[in-house]
C-alpha positions in Angstrom: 10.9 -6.0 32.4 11.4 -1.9 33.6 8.3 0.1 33.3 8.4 2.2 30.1 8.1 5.8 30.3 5.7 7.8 27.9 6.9 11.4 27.2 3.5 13.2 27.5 5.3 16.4 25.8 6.1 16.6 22.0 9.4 17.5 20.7 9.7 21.1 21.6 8.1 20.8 25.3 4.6 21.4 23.0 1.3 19.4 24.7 -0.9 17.3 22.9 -3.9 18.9 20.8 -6.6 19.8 22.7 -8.4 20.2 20.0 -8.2 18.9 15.7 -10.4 19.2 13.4 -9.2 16.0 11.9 -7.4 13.4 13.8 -5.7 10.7 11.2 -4.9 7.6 12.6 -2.1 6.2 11.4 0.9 7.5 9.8 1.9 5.2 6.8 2.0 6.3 3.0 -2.4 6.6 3.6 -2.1 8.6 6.9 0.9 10.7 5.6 -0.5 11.3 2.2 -4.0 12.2 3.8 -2.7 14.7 5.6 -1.1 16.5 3.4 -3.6 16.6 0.5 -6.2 18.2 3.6 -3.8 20.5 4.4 -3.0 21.6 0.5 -6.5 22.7 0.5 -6.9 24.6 3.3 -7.7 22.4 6.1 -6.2 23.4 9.6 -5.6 21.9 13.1 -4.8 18.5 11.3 -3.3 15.9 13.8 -1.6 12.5 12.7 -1.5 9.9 15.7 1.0 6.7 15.0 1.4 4.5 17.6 5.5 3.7 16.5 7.2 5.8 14.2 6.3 7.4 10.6 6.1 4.4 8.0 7.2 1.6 10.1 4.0 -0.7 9.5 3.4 -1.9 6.2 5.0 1.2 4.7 8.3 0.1 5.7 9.7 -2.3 3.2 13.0 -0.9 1.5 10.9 -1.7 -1.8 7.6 -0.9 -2.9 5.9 -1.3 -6.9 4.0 1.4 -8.5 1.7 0.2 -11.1 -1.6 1.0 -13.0 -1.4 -2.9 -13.9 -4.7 -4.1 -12.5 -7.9 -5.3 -14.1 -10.6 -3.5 -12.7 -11.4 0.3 -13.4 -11.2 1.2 -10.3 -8.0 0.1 -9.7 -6.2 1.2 -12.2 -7.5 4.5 -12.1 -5.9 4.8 -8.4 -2.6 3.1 -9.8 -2.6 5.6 -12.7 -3.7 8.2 -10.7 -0.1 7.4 -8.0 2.0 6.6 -10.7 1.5 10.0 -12.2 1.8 11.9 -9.1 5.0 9.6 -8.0 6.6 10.6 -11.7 6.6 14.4 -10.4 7.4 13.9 -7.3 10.5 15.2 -7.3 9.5 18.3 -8.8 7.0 18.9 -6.2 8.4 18.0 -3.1 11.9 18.4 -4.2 13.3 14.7 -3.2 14.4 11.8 -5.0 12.5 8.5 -4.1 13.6 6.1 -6.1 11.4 5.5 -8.9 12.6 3.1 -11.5 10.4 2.9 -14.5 11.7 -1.2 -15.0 8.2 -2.1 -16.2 5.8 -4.7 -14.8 6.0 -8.2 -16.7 2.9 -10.5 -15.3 3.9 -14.1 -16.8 0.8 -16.3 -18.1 1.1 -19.9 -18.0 -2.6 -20.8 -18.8 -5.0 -19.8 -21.1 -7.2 -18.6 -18.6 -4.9 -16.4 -17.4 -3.5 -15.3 -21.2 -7.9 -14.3 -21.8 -7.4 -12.3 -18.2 -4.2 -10.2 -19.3 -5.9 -9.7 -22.5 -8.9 -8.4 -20.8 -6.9 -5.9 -18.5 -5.0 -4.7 -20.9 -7.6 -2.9 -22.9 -9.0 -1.5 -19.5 -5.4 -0.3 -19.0 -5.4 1.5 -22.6 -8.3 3.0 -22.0 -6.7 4.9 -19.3 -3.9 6.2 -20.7 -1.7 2.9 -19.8 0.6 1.7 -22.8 0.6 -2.1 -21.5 0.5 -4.7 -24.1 0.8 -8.5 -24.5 4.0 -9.1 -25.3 5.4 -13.6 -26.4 7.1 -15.9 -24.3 10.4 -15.2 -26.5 9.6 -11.4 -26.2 9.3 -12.0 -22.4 12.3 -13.7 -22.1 14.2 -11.0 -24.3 12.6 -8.4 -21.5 13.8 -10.4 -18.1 16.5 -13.1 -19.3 15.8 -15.2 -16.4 13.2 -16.7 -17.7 12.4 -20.1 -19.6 10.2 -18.8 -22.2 8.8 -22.7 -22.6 6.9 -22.7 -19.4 5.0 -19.4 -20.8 1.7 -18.6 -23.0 2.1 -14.9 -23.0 2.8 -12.1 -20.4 1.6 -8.9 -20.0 4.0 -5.8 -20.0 3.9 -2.0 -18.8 7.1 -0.6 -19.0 6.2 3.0 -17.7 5.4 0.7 -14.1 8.4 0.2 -11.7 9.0 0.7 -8.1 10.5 3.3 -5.9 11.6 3.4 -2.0 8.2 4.2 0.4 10.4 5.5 3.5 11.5 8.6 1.2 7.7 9.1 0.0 6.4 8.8 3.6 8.9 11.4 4.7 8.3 13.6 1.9 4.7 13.5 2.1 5.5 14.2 6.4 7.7 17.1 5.8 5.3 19.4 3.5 2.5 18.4 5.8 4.2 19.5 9.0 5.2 22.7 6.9 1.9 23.2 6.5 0.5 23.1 10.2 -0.3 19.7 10.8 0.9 17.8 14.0 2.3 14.7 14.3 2.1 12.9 16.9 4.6 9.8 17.4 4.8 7.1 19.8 1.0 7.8 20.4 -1.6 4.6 20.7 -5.1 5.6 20.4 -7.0 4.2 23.1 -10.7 4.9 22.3 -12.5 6.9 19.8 -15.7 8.8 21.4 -19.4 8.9 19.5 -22.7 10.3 20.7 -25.3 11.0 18.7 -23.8 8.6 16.1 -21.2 11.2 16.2 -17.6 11.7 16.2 -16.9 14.1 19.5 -13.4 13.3 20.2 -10.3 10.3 20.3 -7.9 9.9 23.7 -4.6 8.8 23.8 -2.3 7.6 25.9 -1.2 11.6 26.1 -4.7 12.4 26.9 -8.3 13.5 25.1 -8.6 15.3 21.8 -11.9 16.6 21.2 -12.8 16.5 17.5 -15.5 15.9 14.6 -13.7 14.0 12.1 -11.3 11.0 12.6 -9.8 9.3 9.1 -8.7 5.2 9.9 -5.9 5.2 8.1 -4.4 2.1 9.9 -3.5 -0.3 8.0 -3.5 -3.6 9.3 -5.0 -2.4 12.9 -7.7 -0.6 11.1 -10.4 -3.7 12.4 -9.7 -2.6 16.0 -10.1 1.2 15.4 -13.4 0.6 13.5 -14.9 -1.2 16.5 -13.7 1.6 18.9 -16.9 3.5 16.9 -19.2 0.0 16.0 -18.3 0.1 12.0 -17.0 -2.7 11.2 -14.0 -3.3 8.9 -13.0 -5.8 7.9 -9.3 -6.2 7.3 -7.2 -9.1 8.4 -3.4 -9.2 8.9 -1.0 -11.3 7.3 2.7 -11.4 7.6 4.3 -11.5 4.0 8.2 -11.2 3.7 11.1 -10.8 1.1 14.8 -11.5 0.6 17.6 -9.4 -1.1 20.5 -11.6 -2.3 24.1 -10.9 -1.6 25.2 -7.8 -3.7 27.5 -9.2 -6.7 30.5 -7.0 -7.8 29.0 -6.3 -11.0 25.1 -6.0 -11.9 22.5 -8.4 -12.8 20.7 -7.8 -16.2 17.9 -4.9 -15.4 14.6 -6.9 -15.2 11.0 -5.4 -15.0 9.3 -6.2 -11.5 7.8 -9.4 -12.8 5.3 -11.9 -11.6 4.2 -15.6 -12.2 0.1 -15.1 -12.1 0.7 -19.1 -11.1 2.2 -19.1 -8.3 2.8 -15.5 -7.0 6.5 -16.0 -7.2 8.2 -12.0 -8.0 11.7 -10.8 -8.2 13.4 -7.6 -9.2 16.6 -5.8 -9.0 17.8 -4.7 -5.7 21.4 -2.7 -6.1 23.6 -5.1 -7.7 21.4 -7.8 -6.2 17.9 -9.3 -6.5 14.9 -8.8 -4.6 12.5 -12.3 -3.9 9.6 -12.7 -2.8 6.4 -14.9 -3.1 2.6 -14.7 -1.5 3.0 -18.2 0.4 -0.3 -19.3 2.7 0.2 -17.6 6.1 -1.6 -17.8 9.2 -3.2 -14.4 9.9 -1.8 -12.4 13.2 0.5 -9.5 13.7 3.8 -11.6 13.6 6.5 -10.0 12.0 9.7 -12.2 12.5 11.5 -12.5 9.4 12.2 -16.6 8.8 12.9 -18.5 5.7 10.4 -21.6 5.4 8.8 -19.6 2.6 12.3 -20.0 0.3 11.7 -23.5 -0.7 8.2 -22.8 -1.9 9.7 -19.4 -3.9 12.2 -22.3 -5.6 10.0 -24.2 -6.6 8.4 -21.9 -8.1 11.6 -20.3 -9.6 12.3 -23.8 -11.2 9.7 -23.2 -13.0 10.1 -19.8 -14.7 13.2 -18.7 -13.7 15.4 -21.5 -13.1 18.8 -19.6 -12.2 16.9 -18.1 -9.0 16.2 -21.3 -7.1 17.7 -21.5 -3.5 18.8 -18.2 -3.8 21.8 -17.0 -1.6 19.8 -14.3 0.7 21.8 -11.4 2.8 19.3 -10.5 4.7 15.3 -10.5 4.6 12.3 -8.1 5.8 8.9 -9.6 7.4 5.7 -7.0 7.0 2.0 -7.2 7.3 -0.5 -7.5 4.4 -3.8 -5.5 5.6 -6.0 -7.8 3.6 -10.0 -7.7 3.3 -12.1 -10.6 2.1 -11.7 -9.8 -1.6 -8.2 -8.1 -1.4 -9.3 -4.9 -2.7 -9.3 -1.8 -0.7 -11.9 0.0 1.9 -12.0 3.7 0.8 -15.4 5.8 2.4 -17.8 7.6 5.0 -19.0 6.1 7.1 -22.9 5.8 7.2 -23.4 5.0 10.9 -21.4 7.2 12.3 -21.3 10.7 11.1 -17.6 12.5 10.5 -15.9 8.2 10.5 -13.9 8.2 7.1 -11.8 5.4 6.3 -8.5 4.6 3.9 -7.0 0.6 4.6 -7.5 -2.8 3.5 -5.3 -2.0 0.6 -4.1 -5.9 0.8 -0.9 -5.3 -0.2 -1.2 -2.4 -2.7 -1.2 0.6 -0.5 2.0 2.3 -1.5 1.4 2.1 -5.1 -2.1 4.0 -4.6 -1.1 6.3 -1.4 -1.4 9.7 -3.3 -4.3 9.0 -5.6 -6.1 7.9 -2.0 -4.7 10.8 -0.3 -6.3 13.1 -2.6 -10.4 10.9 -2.4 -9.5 11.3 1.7 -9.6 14.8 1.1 -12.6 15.2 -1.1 -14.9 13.0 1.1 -14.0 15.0 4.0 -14.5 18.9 2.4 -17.6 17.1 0.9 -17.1 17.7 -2.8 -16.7 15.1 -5.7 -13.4 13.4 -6.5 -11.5 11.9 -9.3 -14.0 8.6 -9.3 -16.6 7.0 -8.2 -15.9 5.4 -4.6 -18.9 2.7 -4.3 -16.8 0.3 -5.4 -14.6 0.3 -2.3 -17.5 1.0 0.5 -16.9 -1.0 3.6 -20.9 -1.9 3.2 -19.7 -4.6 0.0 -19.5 -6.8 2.3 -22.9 -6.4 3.8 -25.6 -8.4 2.3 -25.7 -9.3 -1.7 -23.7 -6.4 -3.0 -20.9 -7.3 -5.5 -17.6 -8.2 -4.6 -14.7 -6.4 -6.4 -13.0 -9.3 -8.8 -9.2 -8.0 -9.4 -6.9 -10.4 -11.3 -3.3 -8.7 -10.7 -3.3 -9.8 -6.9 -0.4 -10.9 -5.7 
């Protein structure tokens, strides 16, 4: 294999930083949304490093939900929060993402499951969410794929939906470079520098940037960055991956993004085709081959609840990485150990759908001032010890 050659020079002929006052690791929806919420208030000399290019880790599906359909508070205040700010999106940054308010439709097929929808529904309300349990034959009448038999209830948001991350990323990229802040592509950080139990600086393969505050905003590499600086993170990658049908000549019925709680088989619209997907078992590791032994276990599912999906006839697929933690919930803090270490991963599949809400807590914790909520819930230290676990139904 020929030796590849690093351009030590940005686009421009301009040098690497010296000096940032934040470096951002990372430059998905979290890094990219970061960035620009610091830089909206003020911040200066703000420097994104992304070791490929903007949005090309887990931020890179062609697809992504945005929903306040979760069951604990905390959640659904950062789903509400994004789904807000996605809605004006086009009125603030002037571009056209995507968003298609379809709904969310979680299918029950237990009692167990009917008393859990129940439950987050009323933590939903009291939010500002208009969610409601909705019948099997109301369900079916939503999404006609399904067999309304198989089903006990569902659970249905219609102001929920999903919109296109690559356009978000980019958005969120432009108004931040407008702003001053530096990104720096087809950069690996190589080591992150403490003393004193102090940030002092993060080097590159372009060289050494001496600064007080890094943000790990690195999705499914966010482990190794953590132990560059000895706090330890605990996010695991999975590979998860989807499939888009052939595109028919004239549309399938509009469905809401819906979900079997069961089995974790989902679907939507995709064009004039359907998007598949389902949250088979899969080793951890940083694979990200697209293949198709998870299609029999989606039709099998499909049988179930949507019977005129099994063995799907797929065009093409895409193969990502989860960024899970032990209870699937996210990591969002400071860092206790080491002073000027903030921290924005482990979203475990949800991190498009609560990118801006997160982008704007980033920001807080780092001018020091009180957000929108309460962050305890999603300190790293959770894990440490006997403190509780965060128990979040709508997982998928």
């Amino acid at each position: 294999m020929a030796n590849q050659v690093v351009s030590l020079s940005l686009p421009g002929g301009t040098a690497q930083p010296q000096d940032a006052d934040v470096v951002i690791i990372g430059g998905g929806i979290m890094g990219v949304s970061a960035a620009f919420h610091l830089a909206e208030a003020g911040v200066r000399n703000i420097v994104v490093v992304e070791r490929s290019g903007l949005g090309t880790g887990s931020s890179a599906k062609p697809l992504g939900g945005v929903r306040a359909t979760f069951s604990d508070p905390a959640n659904v205040a950062l789903g509400k929060r994004s789904l807000d700010a996605y809605g004006r999106f086009g009125e603030r940054f002037g571009v056209d993402i995507g968003l298609r308010r379809v709904g969310y439709l979680f299918l029950c097929r237990s009692a167990a499951e009917v008393a859990d929808c129940e439950a987050s529904v009323t933590v939903q309300n009291q939010f500002g969410s208009n969610s409601r349990m909705v019948s099997p034959d109301e369900a079916a009448a939503i999404n006609p794929f399904l067999n309304p038999a198989v089903l006990q209830a569902a659970s249905y948001s219609p102001e929920d939906g999903f919109a296109e991350p690559a356009k978000a990323v980019a958005a969120y990229a432009r108004a931040a470079e407008a702003a001053g802040v530096v990104f720096l592509t087809g950069t690996e950080v190589l080591s992150v520098e403490t003393a004193a139990g102090a940030i002092r600086s993060v080097t590159t393969n372009r060289g050494t940037i001496r600064t007080d505050a890094v943000v790990c905003a690195a999705g499914a590499w966010s482990r190794h960055v953590g132990q560059m600086v000895g706090v330890e993170l605990p996010v695991t990658p999975v590979r998860r991956q989807i499939g888009m049908t052939r595109q028919q000549a004239a549309p399938y019925p509009d469905v809401p993004f819906t979900l079997d709680l069961s089995t974790t088989m989902y679907f939507h619209n995709y064009g004039n085709g359907m998007l598949l997907g389902i949250s088979n078992q899969q080793a951890p590791g940083f694979g990200r081959d697209f293949s198709y032994e998870w299609v029999g276990e989606f039709s099998a599912a499909a049988r179930i609840c949507a019977p005129s999906l099994a063995e799907p006839d797929l065009e093409f697929g895409w193969a990502g990485l989860y960024e899970n933690t032990p209870d699937h919930n996210a990591l969002i803090g400071a860092s206790g150990e080491v002073s000027g270490f903030f921290y924005a991963t482990g979203f475990s599949g949800h991190g498009f759908l609560q990118g801006p809400a997160v982008g704007e807590l980033v920001r807080d914790l780092y001018l020091g001032r009180e957000g929108f909520m309460d962050l305890s819930t999603f300190s790293a230290d959770r894990f440490n010890g006997d403190a509780a676990l965060v128990r979040e139904v709508h997982i998928i």
